[in-house]
N, C-alpha and C positions, 0 to 999 in steps of 0.2 A: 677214373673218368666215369661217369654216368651216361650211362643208358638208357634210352628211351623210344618208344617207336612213334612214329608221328603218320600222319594221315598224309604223306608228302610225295609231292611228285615233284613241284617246282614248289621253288623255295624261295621269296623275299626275302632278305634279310636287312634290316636298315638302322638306323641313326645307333650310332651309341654315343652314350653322354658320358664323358671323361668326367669329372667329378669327385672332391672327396672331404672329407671334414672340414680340410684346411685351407679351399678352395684353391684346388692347386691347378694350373690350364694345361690345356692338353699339349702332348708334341706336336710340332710342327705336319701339319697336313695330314691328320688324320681323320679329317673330317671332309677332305674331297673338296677344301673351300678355293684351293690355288687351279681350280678343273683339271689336273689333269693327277697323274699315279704318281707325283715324286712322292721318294721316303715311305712307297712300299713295292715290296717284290713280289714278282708275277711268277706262277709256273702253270705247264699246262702237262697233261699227256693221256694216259688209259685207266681204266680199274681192268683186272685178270677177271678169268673166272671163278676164281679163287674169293672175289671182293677187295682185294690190295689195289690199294693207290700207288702208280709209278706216276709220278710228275718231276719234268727240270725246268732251270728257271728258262724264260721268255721273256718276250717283250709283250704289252697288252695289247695281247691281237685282238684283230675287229670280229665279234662274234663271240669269243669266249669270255673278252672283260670289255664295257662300254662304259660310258662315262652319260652320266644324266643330267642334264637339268631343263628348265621347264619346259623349252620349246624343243624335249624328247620327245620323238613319238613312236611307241604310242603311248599317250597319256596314261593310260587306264590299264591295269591287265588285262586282255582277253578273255583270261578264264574267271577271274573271281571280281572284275570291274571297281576292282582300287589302284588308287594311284601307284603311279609306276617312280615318281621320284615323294620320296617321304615326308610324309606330312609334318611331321613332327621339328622342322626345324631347318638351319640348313639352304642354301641353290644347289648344291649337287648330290647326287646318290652314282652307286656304281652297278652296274649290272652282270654277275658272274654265273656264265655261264649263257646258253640257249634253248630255246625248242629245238633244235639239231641235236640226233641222236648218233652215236656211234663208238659208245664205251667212252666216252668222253670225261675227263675230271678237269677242274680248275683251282687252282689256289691260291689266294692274294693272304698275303701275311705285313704284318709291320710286328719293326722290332723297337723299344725304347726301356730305359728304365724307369721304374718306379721312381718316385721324388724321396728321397731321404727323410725320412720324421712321420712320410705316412702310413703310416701302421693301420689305417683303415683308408683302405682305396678300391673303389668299385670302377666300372664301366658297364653303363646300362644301353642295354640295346632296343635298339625297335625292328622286328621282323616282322614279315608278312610273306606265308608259303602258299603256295601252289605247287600240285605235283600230280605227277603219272603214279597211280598203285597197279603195277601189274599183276600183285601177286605171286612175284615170284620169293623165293627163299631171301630173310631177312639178309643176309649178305650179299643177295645178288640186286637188292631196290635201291631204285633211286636215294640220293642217303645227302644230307647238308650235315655237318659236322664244326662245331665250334672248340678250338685245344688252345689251351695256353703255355705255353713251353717255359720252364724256368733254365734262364742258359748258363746260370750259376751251378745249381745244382744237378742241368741235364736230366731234369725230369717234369712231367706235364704235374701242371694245378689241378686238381680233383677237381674242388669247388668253384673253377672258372673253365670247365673243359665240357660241353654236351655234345651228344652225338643224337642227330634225329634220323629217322629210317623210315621210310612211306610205310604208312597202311592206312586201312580203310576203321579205324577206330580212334582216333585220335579226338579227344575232347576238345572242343572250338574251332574244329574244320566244317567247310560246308563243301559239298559236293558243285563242283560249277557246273552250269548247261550246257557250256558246249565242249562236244566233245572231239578227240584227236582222229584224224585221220585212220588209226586202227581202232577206233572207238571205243578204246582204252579212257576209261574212267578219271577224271581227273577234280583232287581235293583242292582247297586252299583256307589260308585263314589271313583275315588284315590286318593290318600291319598292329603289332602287339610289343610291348615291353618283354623286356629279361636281362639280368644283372651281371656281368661276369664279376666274381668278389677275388680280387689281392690282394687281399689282408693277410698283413704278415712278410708282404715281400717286400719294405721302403729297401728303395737305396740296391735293389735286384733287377737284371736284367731281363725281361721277357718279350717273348714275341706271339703276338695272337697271329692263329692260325684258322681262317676262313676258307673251306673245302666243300664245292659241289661235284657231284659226278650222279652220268646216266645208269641204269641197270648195268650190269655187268653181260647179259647177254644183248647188248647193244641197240635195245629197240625203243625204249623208254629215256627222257629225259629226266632231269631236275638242275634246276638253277637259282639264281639269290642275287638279290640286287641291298645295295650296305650303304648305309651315309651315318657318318657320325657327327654330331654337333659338337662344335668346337665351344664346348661351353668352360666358363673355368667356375663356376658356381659351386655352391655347395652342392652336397649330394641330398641332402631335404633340403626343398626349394620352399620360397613364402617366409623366412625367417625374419624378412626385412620389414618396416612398416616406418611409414611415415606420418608426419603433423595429423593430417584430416582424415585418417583410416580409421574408420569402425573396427571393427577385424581384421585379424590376419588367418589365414590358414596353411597350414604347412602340409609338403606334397614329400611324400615318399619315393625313392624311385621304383619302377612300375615291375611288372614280371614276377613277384610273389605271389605265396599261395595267400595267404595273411597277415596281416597288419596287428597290433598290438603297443597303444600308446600309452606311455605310462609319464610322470613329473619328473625331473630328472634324478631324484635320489629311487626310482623304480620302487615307489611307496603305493602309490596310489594309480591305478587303471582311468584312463582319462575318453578311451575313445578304439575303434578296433574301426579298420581300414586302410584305403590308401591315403587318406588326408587330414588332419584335425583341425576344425578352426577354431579360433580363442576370442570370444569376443568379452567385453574388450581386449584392445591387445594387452598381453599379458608388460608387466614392467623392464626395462632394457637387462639383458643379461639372462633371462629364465632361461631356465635349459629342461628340455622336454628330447625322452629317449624311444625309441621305438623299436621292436623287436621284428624282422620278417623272418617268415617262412618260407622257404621253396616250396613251386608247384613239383607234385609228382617229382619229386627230386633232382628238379634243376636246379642246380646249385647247393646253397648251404644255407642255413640259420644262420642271421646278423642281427647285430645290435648298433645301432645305427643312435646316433646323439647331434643335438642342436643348437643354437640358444639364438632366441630372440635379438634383435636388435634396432634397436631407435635408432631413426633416421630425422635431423629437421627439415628436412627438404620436403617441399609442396607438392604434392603428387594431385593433382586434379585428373579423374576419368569420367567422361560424362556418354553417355552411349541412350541414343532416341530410342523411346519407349517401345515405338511400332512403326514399322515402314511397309507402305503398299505396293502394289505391283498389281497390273491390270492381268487378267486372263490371258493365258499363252503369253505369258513375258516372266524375264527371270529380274531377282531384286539382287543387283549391289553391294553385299554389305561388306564392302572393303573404299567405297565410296567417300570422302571425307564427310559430307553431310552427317554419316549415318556417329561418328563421334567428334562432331565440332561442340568446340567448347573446352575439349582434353590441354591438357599439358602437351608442350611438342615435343618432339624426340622419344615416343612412348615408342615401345615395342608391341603393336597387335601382334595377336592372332585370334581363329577361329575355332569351334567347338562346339559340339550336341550336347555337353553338360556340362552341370555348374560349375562343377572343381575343374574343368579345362584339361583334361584327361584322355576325350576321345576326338577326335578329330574333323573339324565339316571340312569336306573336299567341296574344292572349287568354293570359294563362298564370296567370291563375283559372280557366281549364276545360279543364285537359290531358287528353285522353281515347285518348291512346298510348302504351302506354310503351318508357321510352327516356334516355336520359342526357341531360339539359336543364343550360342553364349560367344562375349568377345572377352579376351584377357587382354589385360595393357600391362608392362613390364616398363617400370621408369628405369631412368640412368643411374640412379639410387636403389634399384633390385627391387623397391616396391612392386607388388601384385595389389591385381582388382581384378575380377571374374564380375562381368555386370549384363543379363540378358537383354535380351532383343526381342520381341515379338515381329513378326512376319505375315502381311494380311496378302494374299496374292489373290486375284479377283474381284470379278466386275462384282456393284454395289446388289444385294441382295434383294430382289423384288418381287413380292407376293401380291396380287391383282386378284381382286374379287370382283365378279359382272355383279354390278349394282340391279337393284327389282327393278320393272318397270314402272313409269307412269304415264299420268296421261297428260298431255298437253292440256292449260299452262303450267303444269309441276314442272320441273327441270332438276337435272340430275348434277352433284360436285363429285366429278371424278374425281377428284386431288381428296377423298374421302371412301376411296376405294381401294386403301394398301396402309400398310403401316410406314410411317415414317419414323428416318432417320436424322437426329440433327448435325451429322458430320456431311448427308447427303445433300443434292440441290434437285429439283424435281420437273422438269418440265414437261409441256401438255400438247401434241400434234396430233392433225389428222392424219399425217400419211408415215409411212412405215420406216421412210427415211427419214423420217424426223427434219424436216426441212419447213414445215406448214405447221406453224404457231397455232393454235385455238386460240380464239377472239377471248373467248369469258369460259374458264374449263369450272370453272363454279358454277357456270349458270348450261348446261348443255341442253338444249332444247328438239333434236333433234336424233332421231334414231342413227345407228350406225358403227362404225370401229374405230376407237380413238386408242394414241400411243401416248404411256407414261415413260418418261424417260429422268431414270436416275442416274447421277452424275454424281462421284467421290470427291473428295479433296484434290486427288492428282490426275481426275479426268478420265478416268476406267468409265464407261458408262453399260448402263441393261438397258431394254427397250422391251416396255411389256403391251400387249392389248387388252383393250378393255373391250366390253360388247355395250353397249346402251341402245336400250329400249322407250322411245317415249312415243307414247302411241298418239298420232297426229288429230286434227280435229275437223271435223268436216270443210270441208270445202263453202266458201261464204256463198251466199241467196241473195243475189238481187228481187227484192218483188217491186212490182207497178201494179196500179189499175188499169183495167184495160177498157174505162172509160171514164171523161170527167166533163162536168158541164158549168164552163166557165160563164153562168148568168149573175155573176153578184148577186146570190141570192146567200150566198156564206156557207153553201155545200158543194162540197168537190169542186171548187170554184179555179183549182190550181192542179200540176202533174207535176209528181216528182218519183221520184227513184228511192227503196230504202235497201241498206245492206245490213244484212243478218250475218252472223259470227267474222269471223277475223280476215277481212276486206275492206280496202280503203276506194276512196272516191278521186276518177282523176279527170273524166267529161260525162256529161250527158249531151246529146246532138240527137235532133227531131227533124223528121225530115217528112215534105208530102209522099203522094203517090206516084209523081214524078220525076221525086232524089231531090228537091230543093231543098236547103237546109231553111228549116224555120226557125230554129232555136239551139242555142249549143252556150255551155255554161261550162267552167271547170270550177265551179263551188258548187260543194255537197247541199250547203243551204236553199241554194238559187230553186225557184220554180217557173215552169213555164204556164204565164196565163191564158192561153190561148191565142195568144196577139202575132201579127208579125208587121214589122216598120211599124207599130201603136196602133194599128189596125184590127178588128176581130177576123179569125183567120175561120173559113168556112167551115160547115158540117162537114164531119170526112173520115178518113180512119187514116192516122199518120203511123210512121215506123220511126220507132225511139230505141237509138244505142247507146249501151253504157261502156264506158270503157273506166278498168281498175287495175290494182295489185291486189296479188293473194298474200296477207301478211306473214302467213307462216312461211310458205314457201316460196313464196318471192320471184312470182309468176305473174305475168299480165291474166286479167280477166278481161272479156267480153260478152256482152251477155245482150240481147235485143228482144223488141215484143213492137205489139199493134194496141195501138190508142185508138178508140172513137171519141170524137169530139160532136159531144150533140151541144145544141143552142136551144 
């Protein structure tokens, strides 16, 4: 068995993928998909202080073994804030073990045999630990432990048995923020791949054996939540390709140290990783082999083989280039929108990279944007990994306060920002954006105007502008303030003129007594001294004008004294 020490206090443990050359499917519920523990046995009881496991069987009591699926809560681990039921595949995970401390162990074990003729038979796991490191002596810490028992020969598989042991050195652990009530330190790492290899046992009976317990001086926990995918697929996944596939690329199961792909007579080195893709796809039948290596000695060195295969079936997956989301909102992309157009009965999933390897949690509420990947899985085994872009946020708007001028220049606000052509743009006076601008090309008027951009899906910004146009005097009525109507063809008439931007709406003459003598609302009209066609005496009358200010849109009034000589 292998040994290893881990950075462990609590311990996820999750999905294992049954899996093997000859795509053989797994036994009956082992993957937690019927919800509940048939066809595996439960025990529970102490570790000594010695470090020995004494556990008998039980039933899955509440708190020591819990059954998951989506509407578990809490969603999230507390301490390292990844999902509590596994991403990787799967409605249910199982959860062994508690935060309750008290020298506590758990064990869930299933027994089945090997299928006859597979001489290469893996089960690949997905774990994700969290744990208490007290620091105490490696036999007395929190400890998760993986054994595989051969019941033929009554002894454990080396190459499919680890044992992990908390500490504070464990490469791929991160320390989580919050801490235990004895503010005991606590690691974790999310949810990750690792292989248990049965090569060698076809046609042999074994039973994995899944073992959590607390320190042994009873004050520390560690626990593991498990789900296995009931898949019966090959163990290199992507083999398959259909009609209209550019590429195919082939996925290794996860948990080794390195990858190493070679053509299938192990001639020629093709690619080093976890995935190789072939574009074109390669012709039906190729056989491509791949060597892994154990991490830090989990496990063993395999030689792992494949072969392509042609499919005529239609695989259409069509995935939208980019999807918006306005500010403080999350984007969808499990939404049908986001791959209409696809073949139906595809199997999505969600992912932070190409090859479809790490995981997006939650991805009905993407609330960062960023290039996200979806994988589609036809009924025909076909793969397609195809991105997504993710634009979340109001529309981007840069506002520059235009220079001033002077009245009659006028300023084009809508020439004070850069524009976009996916954007719409509109122009108000007030803040609420309720109050249109008559002509925001023509602004004539000092003051603070709002540019309002609007996206494709209605996110909108609201920015201010400042304009400047410095206004123009006030208009000048002038008069004479005498005229002498004798038909001699000098000053023989009174009128009123207006200097700069004022308009003409009465003139009214009136004597020294308030009698109106004359009153006109044409600019042109003048009065010739007359009143009913009669010459109106020597005298000094009073003449008011009445206007609009045209800029500002103000009545004027403006008055003076006439002498009327004869």
């Amino acid at each position: 068995m292998k040994f290893f020490t881990l950075l462990l206090g609590l311990l996820y443990f999750g999905a294992i993928k049954a899996g093997a050359q000859a795509n053989y499917c797994p036994p009956p519920n082992i993957g937690f998909e019927s919800g509940d523990f048939s066809n595996w046995s439960c025990d529970t009881g102490r570790i000594d202080g010695a470090g020995n496991i004494n556990v008998v069987a039980s039933q899955p009591v509440y708190d020591w073994f819990a059954m998951i699926d989506k509407s578990y809560y809490p969603q999230v681990d507390p301490f390292g804030n990844f999902p509590t039921l596994c991403p990787y595949g799967g409605t249910h995970s199982i959860m062994l073990g508690s935060q309750d401390t008290n020298k506590r162990a758990e064990r869930i074990s299933y027994t089945f045999t090997v299928p006859a003729g597979a001489n290469q038979y893996a089960l690949v796991f997905y774990y994700a630990v969290v744990l208490q490191n007290p620091h105490h002596q490696s036999y007395q810490q929190p400890r998760f432990t993986v054994k595989t028992y051969d019941l033929n020969d009554n002894t454990y598989v080396d190459c499919a048995s680890f044992d992990f042991i908390a500490s504070d050195t464990l490469t791929g652990f991160k320390r989580g923020t919050v801490l235990t009530p004895k503010d005991t330190a606590v690691y974790y790492k999310d949810w990750s791949p690792a292989t248990i290899n049965l090569q060698g046992l076809a046609g042999k009976q074994v039973r994995l054996e899944f073992t959590a317990n607390d320190c042994s001086l009873g004050g520390h926990f560690g626990y593991a939540y498990l789900d296995i995918i009931e898949d019966c697929g090959s163990l290199i996944s992507g083999n398959t390709y259909c009609n209209n596939q550019k590429s195919i690329t082939l996925t290794a199961p996860g948990g080794f140290g390195d990858y190493l792909w070679y053509t299938g007579d192990l001639s020629t080195v093709l690619n080093s990783g976890q995935t190789l893709t072939i574009t074109p796809p390669p012709p039906d039948g190729t056989k491509y082999v791949v060597i892994v290596h154990p991490i830090n000695g989990l496990g063993c060195t395999d030689t792992l083989t494949t072969i392509a295969k042609s499919n005529n079936a239609d695989f259409i997956f069509k995935v939208a280039d980019t999807v918006y989301g306005c500010a403080h909102t999350t984007v969808d992309l499990t939404a049908a929108s986001v791959t209409a157009g696809s073949s139906s009965n595809l199997q999505i999933s969600y992912y932070t990279d190409m090859y479809g390897l790490d995981y997006l949690f939650q991805p009905q509420r993407i609330s960062v944007s960023g290039t996200y990947y979806i994988k589609a899985i036809s009924p025909a085994g076909c793969i397609n990994v195809l991105p997504v872009h993710v634009i979340i946020g109001n529309p981007s708007l840069t506002v520059d306060n235009p220079q001033p001028v002077s009245y009659p220049a006028t300023i084009d606000i809508s020439t004070t920002f850069t524009h976009n052509a996916n954007v719409t743009y509109n122009y108000f006076t007030n803040a609420a954006a309720t109050l249109k601008v008559p002509d925001y090309q023509h602004i004539d008027k000092s003051g603070t105007y709002y540019i309002e951009a609007v996206n494709i899906i209605g996110c909108t910004t609201i920015k201010p502008v400042q304009v400047v146009v410095v206004p123009p005097p006030p208009p000048i009525v002038k008069a004479f303030n005498t005229f002498t109507p004798n038909n001699d063809g000098i000053n023989d008439y009174f009128s009123v003129t207006i200097v700069g931007y004022g308009e003409f709406e009465s003139l009214s003459i009136y004597n020294r007594y308030g009698q109106l003598m004359f009153e006109t609302k044409s600019k042109d009209a003048t009065w010739d001294g007359k009143y009913n066609g009669k010459p109106a005496g020597t005298g000094t009358y009073y003449w008011v004008f009445r206007g609009t200010n045209t800029y500002y849109h103000t009545k004027v009034v403006e008055s003076g004294f006439i002498a009327l000589i004869r």
